[in-house]
matplotlib code that plots the C-alpha trace (Angstrom):
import matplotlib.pyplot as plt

x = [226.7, 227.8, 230.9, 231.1, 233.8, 230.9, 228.1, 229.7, 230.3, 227.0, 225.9, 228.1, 227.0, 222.9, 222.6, 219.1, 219.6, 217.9, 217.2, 214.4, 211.2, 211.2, 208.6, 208.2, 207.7, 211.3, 212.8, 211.8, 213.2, 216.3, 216.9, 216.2, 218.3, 221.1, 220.6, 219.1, 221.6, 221.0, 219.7, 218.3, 219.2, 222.9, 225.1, 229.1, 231.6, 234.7, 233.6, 236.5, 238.5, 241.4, 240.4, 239.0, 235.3, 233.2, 229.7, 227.0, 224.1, 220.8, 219.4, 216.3, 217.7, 215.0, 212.3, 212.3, 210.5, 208.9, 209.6, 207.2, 208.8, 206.1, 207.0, 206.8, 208.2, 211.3, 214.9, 216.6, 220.1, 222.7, 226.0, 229.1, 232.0, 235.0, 238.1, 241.2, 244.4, 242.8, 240.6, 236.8, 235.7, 232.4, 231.0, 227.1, 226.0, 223.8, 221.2, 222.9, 224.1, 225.3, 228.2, 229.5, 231.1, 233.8, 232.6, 234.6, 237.4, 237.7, 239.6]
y = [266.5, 264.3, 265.0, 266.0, 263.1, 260.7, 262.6, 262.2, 258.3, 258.5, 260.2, 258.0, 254.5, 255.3, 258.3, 260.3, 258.6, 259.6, 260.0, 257.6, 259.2, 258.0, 257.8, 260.6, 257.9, 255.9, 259.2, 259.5, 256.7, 257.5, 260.6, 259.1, 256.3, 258.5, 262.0, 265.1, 265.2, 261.4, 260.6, 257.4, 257.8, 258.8, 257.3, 257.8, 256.3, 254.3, 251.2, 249.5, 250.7, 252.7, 256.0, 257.7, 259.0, 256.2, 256.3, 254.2, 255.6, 254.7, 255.4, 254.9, 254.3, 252.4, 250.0, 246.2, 244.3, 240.7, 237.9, 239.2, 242.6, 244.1, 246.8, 246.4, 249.3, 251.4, 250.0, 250.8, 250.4, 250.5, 251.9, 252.5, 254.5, 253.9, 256.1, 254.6, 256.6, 260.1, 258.6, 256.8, 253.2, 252.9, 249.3, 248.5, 246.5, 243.3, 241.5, 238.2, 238.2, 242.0, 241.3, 244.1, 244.4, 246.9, 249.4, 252.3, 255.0, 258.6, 261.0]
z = [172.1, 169.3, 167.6, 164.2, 163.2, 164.0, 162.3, 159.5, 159.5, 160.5, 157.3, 154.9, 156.2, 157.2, 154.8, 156.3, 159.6, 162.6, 166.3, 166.9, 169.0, 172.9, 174.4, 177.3, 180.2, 179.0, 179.0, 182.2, 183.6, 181.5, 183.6, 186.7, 186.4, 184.4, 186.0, 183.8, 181.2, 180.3, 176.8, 175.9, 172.3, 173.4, 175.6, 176.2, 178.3, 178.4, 176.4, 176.4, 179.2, 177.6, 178.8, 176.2, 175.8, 173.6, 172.2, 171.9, 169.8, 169.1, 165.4, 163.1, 159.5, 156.7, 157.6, 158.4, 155.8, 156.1, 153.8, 151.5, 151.6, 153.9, 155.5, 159.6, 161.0, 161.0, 160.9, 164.9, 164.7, 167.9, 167.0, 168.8, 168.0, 169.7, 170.4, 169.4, 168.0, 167.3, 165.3, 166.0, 165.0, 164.0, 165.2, 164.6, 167.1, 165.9, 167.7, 167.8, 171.4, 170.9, 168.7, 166.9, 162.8, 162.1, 159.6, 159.4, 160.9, 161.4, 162.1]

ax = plt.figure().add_subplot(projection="3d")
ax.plot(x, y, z, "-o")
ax.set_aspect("equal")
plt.show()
């Protein structure tokens, strides 16, 4: 279940965000690889090895446009939120090499 905290730092940065749809067959593999309470569009662990219970989310938010403003699908985002002093930091993750950008805390 997601927590509320990062709902709503969800809401505020990708306002109407949502779960993408998976396909039934990578769900699948998801759960077999995962066990039966794996979600492909939700994952948690310790990220970062302090101990505390991170996130790593995956979310459809707008649409990717070519250079002539075409629209080519929906926007996927990978976010991670991770737990540090009560509190969660919200990092999208971009497709340069996985690097992540800061964006946000709360409590």
């Amino acid at each position: 279940m997601l927590p509320f905290s990062i709902k709503a730092l969800l809401d505020k940065r990708f306002p109407g965000w949502q779960f993408p749809e998976i396909s039934d067959e990578d769900c699948r593999i998801v759960k077999q690889w995962g066990g039966p309470d794996a979600h492909p569009e939700l994952i948690q662990g310790d990220f970062d090895g302090d101990g505390e219970v991170d996130y790593a989310i995956l979310i459809q938010h707008g649409s990717i446009t070519d250079d002539h403003g075409v629209v080519l699908g929906p926007g996927m985002w990978i976010v991670a939120f991770l737990h540090k002093h009560d509190r969660y930091q919200m990092r999208v993750v971009t497709k340069e090499g996985g690097s992540c950008s800061l964006i946000g805390m709360t409590p």
